[in-house]
C-alpha positions in Angstrom: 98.9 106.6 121.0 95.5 106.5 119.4 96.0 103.2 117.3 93.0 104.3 114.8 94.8 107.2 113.7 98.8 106.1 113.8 97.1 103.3 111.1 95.8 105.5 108.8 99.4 106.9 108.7 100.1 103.8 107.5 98.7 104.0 104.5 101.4 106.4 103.2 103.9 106.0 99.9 106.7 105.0 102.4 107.3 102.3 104.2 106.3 103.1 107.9 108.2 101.3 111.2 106.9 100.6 113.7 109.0 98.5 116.6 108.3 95.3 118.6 110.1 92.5 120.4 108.1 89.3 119.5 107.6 86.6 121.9 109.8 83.1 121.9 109.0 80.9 119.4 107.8 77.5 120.3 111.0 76.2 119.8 111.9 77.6 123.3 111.1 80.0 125.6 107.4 81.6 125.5 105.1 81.2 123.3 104.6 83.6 120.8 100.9 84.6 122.3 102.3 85.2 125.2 103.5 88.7 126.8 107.5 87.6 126.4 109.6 90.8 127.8 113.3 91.9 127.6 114.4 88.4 128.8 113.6 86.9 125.8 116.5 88.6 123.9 114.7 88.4 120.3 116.4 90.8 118.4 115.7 91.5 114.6 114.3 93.3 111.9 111.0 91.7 110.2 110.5 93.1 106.9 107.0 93.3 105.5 105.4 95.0 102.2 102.4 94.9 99.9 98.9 95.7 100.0 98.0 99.0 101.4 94.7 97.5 102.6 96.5 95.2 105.0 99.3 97.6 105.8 96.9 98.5 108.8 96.5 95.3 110.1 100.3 94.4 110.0 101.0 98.1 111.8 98.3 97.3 114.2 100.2 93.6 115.0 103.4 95.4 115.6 101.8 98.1 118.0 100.0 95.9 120.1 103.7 94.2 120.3 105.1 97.2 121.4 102.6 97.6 124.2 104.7 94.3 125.8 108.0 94.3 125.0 110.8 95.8 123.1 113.5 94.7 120.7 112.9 93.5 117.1 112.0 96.2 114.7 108.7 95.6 111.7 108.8 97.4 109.1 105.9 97.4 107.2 105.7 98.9 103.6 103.0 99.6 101.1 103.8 98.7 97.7 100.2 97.0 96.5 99.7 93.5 96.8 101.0 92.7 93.3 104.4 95.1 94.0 104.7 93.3 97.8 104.7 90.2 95.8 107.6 91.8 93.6 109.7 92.1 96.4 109.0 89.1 98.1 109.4 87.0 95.5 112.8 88.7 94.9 113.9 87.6 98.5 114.0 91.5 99.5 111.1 91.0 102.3 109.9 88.3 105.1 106.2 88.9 105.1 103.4 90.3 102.4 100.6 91.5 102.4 97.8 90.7 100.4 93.9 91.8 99.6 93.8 88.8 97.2 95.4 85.2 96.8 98.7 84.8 95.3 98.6 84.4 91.1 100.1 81.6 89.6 102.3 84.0 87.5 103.3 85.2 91.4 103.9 81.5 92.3 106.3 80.9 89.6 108.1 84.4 90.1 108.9 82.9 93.6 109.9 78.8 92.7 111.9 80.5 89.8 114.0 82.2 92.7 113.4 79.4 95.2 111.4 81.2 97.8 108.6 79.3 99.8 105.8 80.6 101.2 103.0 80.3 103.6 99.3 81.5 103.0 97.1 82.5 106.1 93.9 84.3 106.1 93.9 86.8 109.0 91.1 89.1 108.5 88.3 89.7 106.4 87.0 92.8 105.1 83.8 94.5 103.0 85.4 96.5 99.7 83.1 99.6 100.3 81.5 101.6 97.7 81.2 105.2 98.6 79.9 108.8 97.7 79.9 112.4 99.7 78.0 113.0 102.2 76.4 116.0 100.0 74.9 113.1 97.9 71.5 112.8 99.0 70.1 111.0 96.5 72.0 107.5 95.9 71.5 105.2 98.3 72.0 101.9 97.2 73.5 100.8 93.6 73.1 97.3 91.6 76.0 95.4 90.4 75.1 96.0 87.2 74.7 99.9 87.3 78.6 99.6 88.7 79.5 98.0 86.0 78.1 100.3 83.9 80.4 102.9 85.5 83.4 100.9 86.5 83.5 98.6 82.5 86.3 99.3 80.1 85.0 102.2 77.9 82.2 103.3 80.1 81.6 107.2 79.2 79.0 107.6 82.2 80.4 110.7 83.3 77.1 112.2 85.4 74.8 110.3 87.9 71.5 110.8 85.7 72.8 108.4 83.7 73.4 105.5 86.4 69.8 106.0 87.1 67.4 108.9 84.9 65.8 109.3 88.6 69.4 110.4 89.6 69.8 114.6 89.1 72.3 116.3 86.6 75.1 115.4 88.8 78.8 115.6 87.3 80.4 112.2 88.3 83.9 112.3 89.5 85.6 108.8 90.1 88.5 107.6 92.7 89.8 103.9 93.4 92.4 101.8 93.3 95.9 101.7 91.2 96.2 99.0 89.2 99.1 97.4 91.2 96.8 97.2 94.1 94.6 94.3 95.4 91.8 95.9 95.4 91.9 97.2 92.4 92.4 93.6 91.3 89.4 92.2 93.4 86.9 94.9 92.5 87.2 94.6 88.8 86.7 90.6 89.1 83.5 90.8 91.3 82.2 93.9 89.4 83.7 93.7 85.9 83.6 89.9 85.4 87.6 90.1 84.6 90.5 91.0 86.9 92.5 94.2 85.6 88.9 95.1 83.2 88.7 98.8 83.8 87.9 102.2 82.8 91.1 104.2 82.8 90.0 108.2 83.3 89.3 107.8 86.7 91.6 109.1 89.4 93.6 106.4 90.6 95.9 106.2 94.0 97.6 103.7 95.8 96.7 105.2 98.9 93.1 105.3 100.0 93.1 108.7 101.9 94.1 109.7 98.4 90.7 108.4 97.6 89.1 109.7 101.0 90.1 113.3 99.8 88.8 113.2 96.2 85.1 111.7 97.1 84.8 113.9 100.2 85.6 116.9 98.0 83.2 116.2 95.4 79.0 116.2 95.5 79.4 113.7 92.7 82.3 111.8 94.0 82.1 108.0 94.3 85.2 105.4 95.2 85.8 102.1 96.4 88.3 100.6 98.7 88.7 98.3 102.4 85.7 98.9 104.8 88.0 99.9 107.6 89.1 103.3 105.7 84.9 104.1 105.4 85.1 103.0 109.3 87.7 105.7 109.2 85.9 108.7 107.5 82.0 108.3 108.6 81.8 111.8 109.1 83.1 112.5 105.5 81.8 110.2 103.6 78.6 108.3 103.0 78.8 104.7 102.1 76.1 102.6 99.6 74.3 99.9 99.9 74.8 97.2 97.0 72.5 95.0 95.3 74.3 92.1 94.3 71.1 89.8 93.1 69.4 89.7 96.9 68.4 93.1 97.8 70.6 96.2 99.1 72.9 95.0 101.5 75.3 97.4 103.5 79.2 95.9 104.5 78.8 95.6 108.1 80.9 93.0 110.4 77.7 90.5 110.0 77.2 91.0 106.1 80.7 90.1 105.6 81.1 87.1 107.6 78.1 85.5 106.4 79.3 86.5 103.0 75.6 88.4 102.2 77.3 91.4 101.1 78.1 89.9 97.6 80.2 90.4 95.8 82.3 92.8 97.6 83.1 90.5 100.9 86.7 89.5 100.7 89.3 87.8 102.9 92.8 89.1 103.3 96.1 87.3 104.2 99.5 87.3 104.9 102.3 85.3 103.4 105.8 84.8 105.7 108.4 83.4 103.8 109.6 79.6 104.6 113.4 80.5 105.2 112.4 83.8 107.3 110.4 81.6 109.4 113.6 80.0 110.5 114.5 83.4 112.1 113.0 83.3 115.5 111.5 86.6 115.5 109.7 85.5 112.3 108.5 83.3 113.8 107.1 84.5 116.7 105.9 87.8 114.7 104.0 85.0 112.9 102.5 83.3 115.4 101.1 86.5 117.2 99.7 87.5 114.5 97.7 84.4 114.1 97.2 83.8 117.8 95.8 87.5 118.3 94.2 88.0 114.8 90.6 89.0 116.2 91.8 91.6 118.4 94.5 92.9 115.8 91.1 93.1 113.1 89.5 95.0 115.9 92.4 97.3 116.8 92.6 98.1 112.9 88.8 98.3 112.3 88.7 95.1 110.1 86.4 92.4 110.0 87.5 89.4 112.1 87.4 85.6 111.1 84.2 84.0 111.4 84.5 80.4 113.6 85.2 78.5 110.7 87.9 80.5 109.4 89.3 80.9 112.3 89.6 77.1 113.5 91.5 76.5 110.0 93.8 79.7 111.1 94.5 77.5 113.8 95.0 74.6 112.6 97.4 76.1 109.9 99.7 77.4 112.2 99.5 73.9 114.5 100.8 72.2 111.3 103.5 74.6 110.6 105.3 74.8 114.0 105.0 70.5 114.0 106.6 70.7 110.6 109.1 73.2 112.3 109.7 71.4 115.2 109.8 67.9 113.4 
């Protein structure tokens, strides 16, 4: 199976399956990085929801299980980040996805019901602005002049009037739903205020939503996760932005130094404390941290940089001593 494309199916309304036995946990047996097989006898489900942006990255974990052994089923879901965090916080799921940190109001939805969490960073990834590729004329766009489009009660409605050197251009806008992480994100690093936003624009909780609208459209632009660009090269055209320091385009370099500014992001996973004491929890976990560069790569994300990666490491090191303690 082509993992690029099974991912994008991903991205769909309902929650997609996809089935893997994990590895022992340290506790005994294997270690979750390692290959494992039917011996191991792991046998569960691993429930995980939330942001469609990182709904690739989870699939993509639970494939490259499935390529080694057989046995616990992941189910991964894509409610948004902020409805993952819904469910998880209602004790309905083991795992969520994010595109953003968890918000307070998020952390007190969860102590109010008693769940504990853990945060990891696992990827990184460039929110990518982008147009058709019958738009030959933008190439790169300031910060400010996407806030000019993007701000609550913007009327910019055609591209002459991002830029008078733009032509008579109708502009048609697609991005993020509002429960989404990136929808979130992009409206703090563009708007100044998370949530700020102009509200007649098309919005879709699932980026090939967004894929199809720009694509369609000579004026067209949209924003989401650099991997769903990655995706669509040959449909769409992605810009340049300016964010103080010149026109910068996401690429694996730009976001790991973090000179694509301000769109460079990270994006994380939460397991829940008591589903960790389930074994294949656990050892989903664990791969997933173990393996994270080659699940970013398998999923077209950006992987951790060294530094983020050796805290990764040592996050994990802590929580199976506190485990095992």
């Amino acid at each position: 199976m082509n993992i690029s494309t099974s991912l994008r199916r991903a991205k769909a309304p309902l929650a997609l399956t996809a089935a893997a036995l994990l590895a022992a946990s340290a506790c005994g047996g294997a270690e979750a990085g390692s290959s494992g097989g039917d011996g191991d006898k792991l046998a569960g489900t691993v429930k995980v929801d939330g942001s469609s942006t990182v709904a690739p990255l989870s699939t993509a974990a639970a494939q490259l299980f499935q390529d080694k052994n057989s046995g616990v089923k992941v189910t991964v879901g894509t409610s948004g980040t902020g409805g993952g965090f819904e469910k998880f916080c209602a004790g309905e799921t083991d795992i969520s996805n994010a595109s953003r940190p968890i918000k307070d109001e998020e952390k007190a939805a969860c102590e109010k019901k008693g769940i504990k969490f853990e945060e990891f960073t696992v990827a990184n990834d460039g929110l990518s602005v982008v147009v058709s590729k019958d738009n030959d004329f933008a190439e790169c766009l300031t910060v400010e002049q996407l806030k000019k489009v993007w701000e609550p009660g913007s009327k910019v409605n055609n591209w002459n009037q991002i830029d008078p050197k733009f032509p008579d251009v109708k502009l048609e806008l697609f991005g993020a739903g509002t429960d989404s992480g990136t929808f979130d994100y992009f409206t703090d690093a563009i708007n100044g205020e998370e949530g700020a936003s102009r509200t007649d624009y098309n919005p879709s909780e699932d980026d090939n939503v967004t894929v199809q609208g720009v694509s369609g459209s000579k004026g067209g632009m949209g924003y989401f996760g650099l991997s769903y660009y990655k995706e669509n090269k040959d449909k769409l055209k992605v810009l340049k932005i300016d964010g103080g320091s010149g026109c910068v385009e996401p690429t694996q370099t730009t976001v790991q130094d973090s000179s694509y500014k301000p769109l460079a992001r990270p994006l994380f996973i939460y397991p829940k404390a008591s589903s960790l004491e389930k074994k294949e929890v656990e050892a989903f976990v664990e791969y997933y941290v173990e393996n994270s560069a080659e699940i970013a790569e398998k999923a077209q994300f950006v992987p951790l940089n060294p530094t983020q990666d050796e805290e990764l490491k040592k996050a994990l090191e802590q929580l199976k001593a506190a485990h095992n303690s």
